[in-house]
N, C-alpha and C positions, 0 to 999 in steps of 0.2 A: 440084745443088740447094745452095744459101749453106748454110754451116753455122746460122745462126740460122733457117734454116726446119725444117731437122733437129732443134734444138733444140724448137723451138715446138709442131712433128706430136708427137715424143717425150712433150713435158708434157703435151700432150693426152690423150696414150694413155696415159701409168703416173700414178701414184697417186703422192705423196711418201713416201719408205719408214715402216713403219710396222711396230708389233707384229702379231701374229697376234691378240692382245686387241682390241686397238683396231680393225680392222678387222670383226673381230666385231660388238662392238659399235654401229659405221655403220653395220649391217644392208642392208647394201649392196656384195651380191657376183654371180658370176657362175656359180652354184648351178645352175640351168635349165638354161643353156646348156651346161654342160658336164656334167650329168648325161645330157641328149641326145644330146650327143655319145659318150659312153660308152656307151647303147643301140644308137646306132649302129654302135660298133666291137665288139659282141660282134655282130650280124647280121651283118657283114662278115665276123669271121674263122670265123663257123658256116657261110658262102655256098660256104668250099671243099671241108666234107665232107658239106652238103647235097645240093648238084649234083654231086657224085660227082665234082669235076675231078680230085681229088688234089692236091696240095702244102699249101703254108703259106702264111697269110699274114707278111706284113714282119716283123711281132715275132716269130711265132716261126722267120723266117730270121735273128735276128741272134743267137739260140741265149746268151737272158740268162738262162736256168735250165731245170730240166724242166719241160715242159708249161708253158710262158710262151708263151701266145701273145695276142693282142688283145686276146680275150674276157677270158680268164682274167684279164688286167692290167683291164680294162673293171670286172670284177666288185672286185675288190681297191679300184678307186678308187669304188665305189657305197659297199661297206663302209665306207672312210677314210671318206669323208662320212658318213656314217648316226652311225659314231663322234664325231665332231664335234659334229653338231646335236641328237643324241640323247641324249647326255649333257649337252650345254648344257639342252635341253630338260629336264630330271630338275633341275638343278642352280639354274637359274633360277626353277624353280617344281616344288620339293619334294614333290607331292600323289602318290601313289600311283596311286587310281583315277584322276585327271586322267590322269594320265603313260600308264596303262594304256587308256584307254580312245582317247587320241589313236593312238595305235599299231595299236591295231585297226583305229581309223575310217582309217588310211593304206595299208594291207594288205589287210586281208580284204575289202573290197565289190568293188574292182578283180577279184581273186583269183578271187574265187565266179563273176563274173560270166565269167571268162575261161572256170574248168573249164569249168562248165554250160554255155555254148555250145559248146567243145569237142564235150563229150562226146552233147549232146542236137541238135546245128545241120551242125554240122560234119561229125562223126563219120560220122550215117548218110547226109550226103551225098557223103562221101570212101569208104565202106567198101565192100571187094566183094562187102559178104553183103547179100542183100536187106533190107529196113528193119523186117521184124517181127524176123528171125533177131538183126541186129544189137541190138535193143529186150529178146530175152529172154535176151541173153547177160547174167549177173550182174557178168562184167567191166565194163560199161558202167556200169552203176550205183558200182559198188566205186570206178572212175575217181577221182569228185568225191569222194567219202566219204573215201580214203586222200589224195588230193592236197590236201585242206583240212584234214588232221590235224597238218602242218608234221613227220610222224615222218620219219626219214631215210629210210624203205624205201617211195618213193614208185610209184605204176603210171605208166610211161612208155608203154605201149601202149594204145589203143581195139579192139574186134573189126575184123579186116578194113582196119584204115586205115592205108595208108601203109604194107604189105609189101613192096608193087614198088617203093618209092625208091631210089636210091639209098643212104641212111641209113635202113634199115627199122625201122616198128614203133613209132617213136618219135613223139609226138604233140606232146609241149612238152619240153624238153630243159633249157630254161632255169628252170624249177620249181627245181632240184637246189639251191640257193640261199638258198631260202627257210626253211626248217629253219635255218640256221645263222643270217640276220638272226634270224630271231622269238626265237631261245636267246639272241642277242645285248641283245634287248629285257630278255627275262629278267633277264639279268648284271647291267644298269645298273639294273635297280626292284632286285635285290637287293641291289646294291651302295649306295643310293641308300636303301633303308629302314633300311639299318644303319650308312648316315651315313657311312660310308666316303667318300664324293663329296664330305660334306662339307668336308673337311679338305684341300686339298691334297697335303700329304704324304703321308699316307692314303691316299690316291686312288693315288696315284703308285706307292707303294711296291707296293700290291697288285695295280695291273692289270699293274705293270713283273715284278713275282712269276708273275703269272699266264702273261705274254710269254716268260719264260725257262721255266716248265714245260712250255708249248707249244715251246718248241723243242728240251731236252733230254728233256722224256721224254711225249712227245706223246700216249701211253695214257691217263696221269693226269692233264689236263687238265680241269676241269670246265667243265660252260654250252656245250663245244664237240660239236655227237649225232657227227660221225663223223669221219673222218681226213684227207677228202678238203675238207673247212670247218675244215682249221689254217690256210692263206694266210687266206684272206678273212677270218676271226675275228680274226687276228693281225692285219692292218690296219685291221677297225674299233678293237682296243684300243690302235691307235697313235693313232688318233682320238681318242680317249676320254686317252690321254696327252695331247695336242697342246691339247685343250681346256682342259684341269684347268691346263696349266704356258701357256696361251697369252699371257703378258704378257710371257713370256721367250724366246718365240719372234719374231724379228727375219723380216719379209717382203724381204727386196733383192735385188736386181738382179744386184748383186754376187755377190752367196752362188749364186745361182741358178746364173750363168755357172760359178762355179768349182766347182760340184757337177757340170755336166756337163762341164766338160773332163777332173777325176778319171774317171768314169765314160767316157769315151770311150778315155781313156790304160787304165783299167782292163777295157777288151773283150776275148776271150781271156783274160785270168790268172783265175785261181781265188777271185779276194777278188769279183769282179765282183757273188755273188750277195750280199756284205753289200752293197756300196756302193748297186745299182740299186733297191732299196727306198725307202733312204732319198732316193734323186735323185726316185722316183716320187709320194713323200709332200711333198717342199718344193716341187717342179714345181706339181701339182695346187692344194696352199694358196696358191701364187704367185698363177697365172691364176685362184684362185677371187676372188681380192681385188685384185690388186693391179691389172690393166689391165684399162681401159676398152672391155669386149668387145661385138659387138650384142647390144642386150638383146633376152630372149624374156618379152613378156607374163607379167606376173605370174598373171595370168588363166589360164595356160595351160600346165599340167607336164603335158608326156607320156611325160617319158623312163619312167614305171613301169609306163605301158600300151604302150609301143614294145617293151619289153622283158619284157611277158608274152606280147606276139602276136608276135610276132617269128619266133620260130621254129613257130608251124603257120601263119604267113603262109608263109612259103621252106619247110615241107615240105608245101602245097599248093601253091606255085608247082613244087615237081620234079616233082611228081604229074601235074600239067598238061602240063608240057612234055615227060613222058617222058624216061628214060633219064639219060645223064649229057651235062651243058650245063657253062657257064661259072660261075665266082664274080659276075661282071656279072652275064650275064642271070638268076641265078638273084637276086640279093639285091638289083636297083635296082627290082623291079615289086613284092618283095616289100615293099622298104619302104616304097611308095608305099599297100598295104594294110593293111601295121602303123600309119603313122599315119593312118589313115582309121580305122579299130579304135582307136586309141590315143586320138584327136580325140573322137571317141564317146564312148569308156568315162570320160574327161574330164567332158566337156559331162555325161554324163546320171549316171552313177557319183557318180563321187568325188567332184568339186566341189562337187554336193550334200550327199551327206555330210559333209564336213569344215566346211562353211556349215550345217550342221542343226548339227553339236558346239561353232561356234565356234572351231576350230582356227584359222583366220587370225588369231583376233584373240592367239593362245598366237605364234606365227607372225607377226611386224610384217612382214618383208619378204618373206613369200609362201616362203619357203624350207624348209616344212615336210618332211623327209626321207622 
């Protein structure tokens, strides 16, 4: 191919380099898409200890830290975005109950609607106890009660459902999460009522304080409920960095390239666990902004309902299939039913709600987190 057609595809596809501000601001990024995609890659690396195959998936065969695998990196980059648009969101529009109430309306209807069918649809048609036993066990009830409280000691089990999996017992796995964004929500209205957000330097000095107490003495952290929500908290408040200083953050091509050739030369040695963070936070802000991705409908977020069915999609797909199967067959039918659940809980859920509060209109480009 001439090199002027190289050229020509290339301009088509990237963006002219540009701030992390300025980008921002065009309200025009690739948010959807790659929040989808990252629902994606947690059902994929949950598919191998769902279906009882055994191993790993990719990420965590290149062994970039403990317990780094897809998911886990999937959920780190949900946080980094939440950090981003959620403190833009505070910072742009100062209102407390605004800020509070759009939060709820993004979280809780989805949420309720996922336990509750779990526990009252699902449950007694997955369970081996017959459906009154199942109905007057207190556990069943307790389910929705404890899992809509956001406290960290959430109930992973329903009576009866999902004993003989492979991965027993476990109903939604992917909950474990949610406690550490909503504390997150928390941080930035506090941080945000007491004008901290407003100052940049302020902003900075404190969440950059809050980043190094989280890493040297991880007990004393506040905002953060448990130990196992230091990664994901620590990447929304890089988020929440990256926003506050985003006029001096540089988007290129350049930069990008030479962050993963360190990071490739740095595989095996011991520095690998500072560098891959930071590769994973300029990577993500790169493809959120800079190239021209297929767009998904603005109409249309499901990465938050993909990723609350996700996992009693694939541990009713092992249920089905019996015994121990592949990471394929267990996660391609599963997420052919997560977005059928996800598409729904869209359409008749959220959508409405966030169009009952007006949220699109806080939201110009549909990217509400």
């Amino acid at each position: 191919m001439p090199a002027q057609t190289w050229l020509r595809l290339t301009h088509r596809w990237l963006r002219p380099a540009r701030t992390l501000g300025e980008a921002y601001a065009a309200r025009d990024d690739n948010f959807l898409l790659l929040r989808l995609l990252a629902a994606l890659m947690v059902m994929w690396s949950h598919s191998y200890v769902l279906s009882g195959s055994g191993g790993n998936d990719w990420i965590a065969r290149l062994h970039l830290g403990p317990k780094v695998t897809a998911g886990s990196l999937a959920v780190d980059l949900f946080f980094l975005t939440s950090g981003l648009l959620v403190t833009g969101s505070y910072v742009e529009r100062p209102a407390f109950w605004r800020f509070v109430r759009s939060r709820l309306l993004r979280i809780i209807p989805a949420l309720v609607v996922c336990v509750g069918l779990c526990a009252l649809v699902l449950g007694p048609l997955a369970s081996e106890l017959p459906v009154a036993a199942y109905f007057r066990s207190w556990r069943t009830f307790r389910y929705i009660g404890i899992n809509l409280s956001f406290r960290p000691g959430l109930q992973w089990g329903l009576p009866g459902v999902f004993g003989r999996n492979p991965y027993p017992g476990v109903v939604n796995g992917s909950l474990w999460s949610l406690p550490g964004e909503v504390a997150m929500y928390v941080a930035v209205a506090v941080l945000g009522v007491t004008r901290v957000l407003s100052r940049r330097w302020l902003g900075t000095a404190v969440i950059l304080g809050l980043v190094l107490l989280g890493w040297f003495a991880p007990v004393a952290v506040p905002f953060v409920p448990g130990p196992w929500l230091l990664r994901p908290c620590g990447f929304f408040a890089v988020g929440a960095l990256c926003f506050l200083n985003r006029t001096a953050i540089p988007l290129r091509t350049d930069a990008l390239l030479l962050l993963w050739l360190t990071a490739v030369f740095s595989l095996g040695r011991p520095w690998l666990g500072l560098i891959f963070p930071l590769v994973c936070v300029y990577t993500w802000f790169w493809f959120a902004y800079q190239p021209h991705l297929p767009a998904i409908p603005r109409g249309w977020d499901l990465s938050y309902g993909v990723y609350l069915w996700g996992f009693p999609t694939q541990q009713l797909m092992a249920q089905w299939q019996g015994g121990a199967t592949t990471a394929g067959t267990n996660a391609i039918p599963a997420i052919l039913l997560a977005f059928a659940a996800a598409a729904a809980s869209w359409r008749f859920v959220e959508k409405p709600c966030l169009r009952f509060k007006r949220v699109r209109a806080e939201f110009p480009s549909g990217r509400s987190p």
